[in-house]
C-alpha positions as CSV (number, residue, x, y, z in Angstrom):
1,X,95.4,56.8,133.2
2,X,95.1,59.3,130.3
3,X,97.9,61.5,129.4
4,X,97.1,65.1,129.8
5,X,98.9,67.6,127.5
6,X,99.2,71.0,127.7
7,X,101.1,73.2,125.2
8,X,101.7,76.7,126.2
9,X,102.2,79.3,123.7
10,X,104.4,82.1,124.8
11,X,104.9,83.6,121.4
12,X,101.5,84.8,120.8
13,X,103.0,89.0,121.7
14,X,102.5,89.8,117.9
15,X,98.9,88.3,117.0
16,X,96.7,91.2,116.6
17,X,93.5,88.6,117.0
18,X,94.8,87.3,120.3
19,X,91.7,85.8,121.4
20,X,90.0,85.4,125.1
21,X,89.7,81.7,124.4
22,X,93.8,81.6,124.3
23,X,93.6,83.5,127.8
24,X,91.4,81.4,129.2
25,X,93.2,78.1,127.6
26,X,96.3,79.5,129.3
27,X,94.9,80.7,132.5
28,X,93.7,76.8,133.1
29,X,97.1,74.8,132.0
30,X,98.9,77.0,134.2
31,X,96.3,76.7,137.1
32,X,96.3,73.0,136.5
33,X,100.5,73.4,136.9
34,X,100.4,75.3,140.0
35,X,98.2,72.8,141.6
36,X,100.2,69.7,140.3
37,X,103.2,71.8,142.4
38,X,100.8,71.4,145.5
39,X,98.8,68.1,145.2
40,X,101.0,66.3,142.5
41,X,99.2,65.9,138.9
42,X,96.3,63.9,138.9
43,X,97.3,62.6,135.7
44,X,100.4,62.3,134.2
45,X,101.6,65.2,131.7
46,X,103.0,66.4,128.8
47,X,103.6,70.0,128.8
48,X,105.3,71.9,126.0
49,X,106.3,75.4,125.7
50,X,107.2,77.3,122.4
51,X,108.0,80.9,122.5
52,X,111.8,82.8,122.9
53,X,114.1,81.8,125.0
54,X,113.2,85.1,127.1
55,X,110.0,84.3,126.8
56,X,110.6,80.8,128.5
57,X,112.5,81.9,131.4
58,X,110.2,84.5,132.0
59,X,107.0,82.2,132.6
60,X,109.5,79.8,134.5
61,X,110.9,82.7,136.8
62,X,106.9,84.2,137.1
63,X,105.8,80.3,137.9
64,X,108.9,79.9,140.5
65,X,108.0,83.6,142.0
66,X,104.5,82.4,142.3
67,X,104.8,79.5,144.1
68,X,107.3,81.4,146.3
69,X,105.0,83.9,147.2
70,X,102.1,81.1,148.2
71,X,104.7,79.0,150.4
72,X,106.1,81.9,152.2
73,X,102.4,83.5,152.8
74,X,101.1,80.1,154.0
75,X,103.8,79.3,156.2
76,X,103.9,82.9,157.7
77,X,101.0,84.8,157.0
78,X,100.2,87.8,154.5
79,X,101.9,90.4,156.6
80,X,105.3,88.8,157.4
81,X,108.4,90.5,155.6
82,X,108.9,87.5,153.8
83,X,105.8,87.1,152.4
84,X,105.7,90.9,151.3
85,X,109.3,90.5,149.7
86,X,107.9,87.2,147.9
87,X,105.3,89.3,146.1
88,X,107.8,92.0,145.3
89,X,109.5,89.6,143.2
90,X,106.5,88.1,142.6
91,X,105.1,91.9,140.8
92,X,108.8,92.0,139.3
93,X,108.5,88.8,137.3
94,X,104.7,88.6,136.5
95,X,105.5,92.3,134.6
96,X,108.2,91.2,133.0
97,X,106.8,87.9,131.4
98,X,103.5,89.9,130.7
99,X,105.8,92.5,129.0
100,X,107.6,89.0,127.4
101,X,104.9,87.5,126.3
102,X,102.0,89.9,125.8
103,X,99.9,87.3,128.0
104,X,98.5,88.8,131.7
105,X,99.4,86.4,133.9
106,X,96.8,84.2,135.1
107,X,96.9,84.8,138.7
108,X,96.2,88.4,140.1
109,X,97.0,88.8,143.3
């Protein structure tokens, strides 16, 4: 089984030619991350990060809130006060990492 490897750049805030090729590059690993969460990987991985430390924890705490928000929504529905408080934190940490990072988070929802 090949070794997949993803390295995530969360310092790219200050590169005035931040490309749509690094969007797109980053909107796939951390599609491909979310769904390993889900289905398990389909192959195994090796996922780096460079950036801050702030810039770390705020992709983990915007990953976490993510996957938050899609358990509680599945397991209650769009409308339930869980599901609505999950994407208030959800909103809370995907601005803050985009304001981190300088990166939109992949996943608009």
């Amino acid at each position: 089984m090949d070794e997949k490897k993803i390295h995530l750049k969360l310092n790219q805030k200050n590169d005035a030619l931040l490309k749509e090729d690094a969007y797109t590059d980053f909107a796939v690993d951390v599609n491909w991350i979310m769904r390993s969460l889900y289905m398990g990987p389909a192959a195994s991985a090796k996922i780096q990060l460079s950036g801050s430390p702030d810039q770390i924890m705020a992709f983990f705490k915007a990953l976490q809130s993510e996957k938050r928000y899609m358990d509680s929504y599945m397991r209650h529905g769009l409308d339930s006060a869980g599901a609505m408080t999950s994407k208030y934190d959800l909103d809370r940490s995907v601005r803050n990492f985009e304001m981190e990072t300088g990166l939109k988070w992949p996943f608009k929802n």
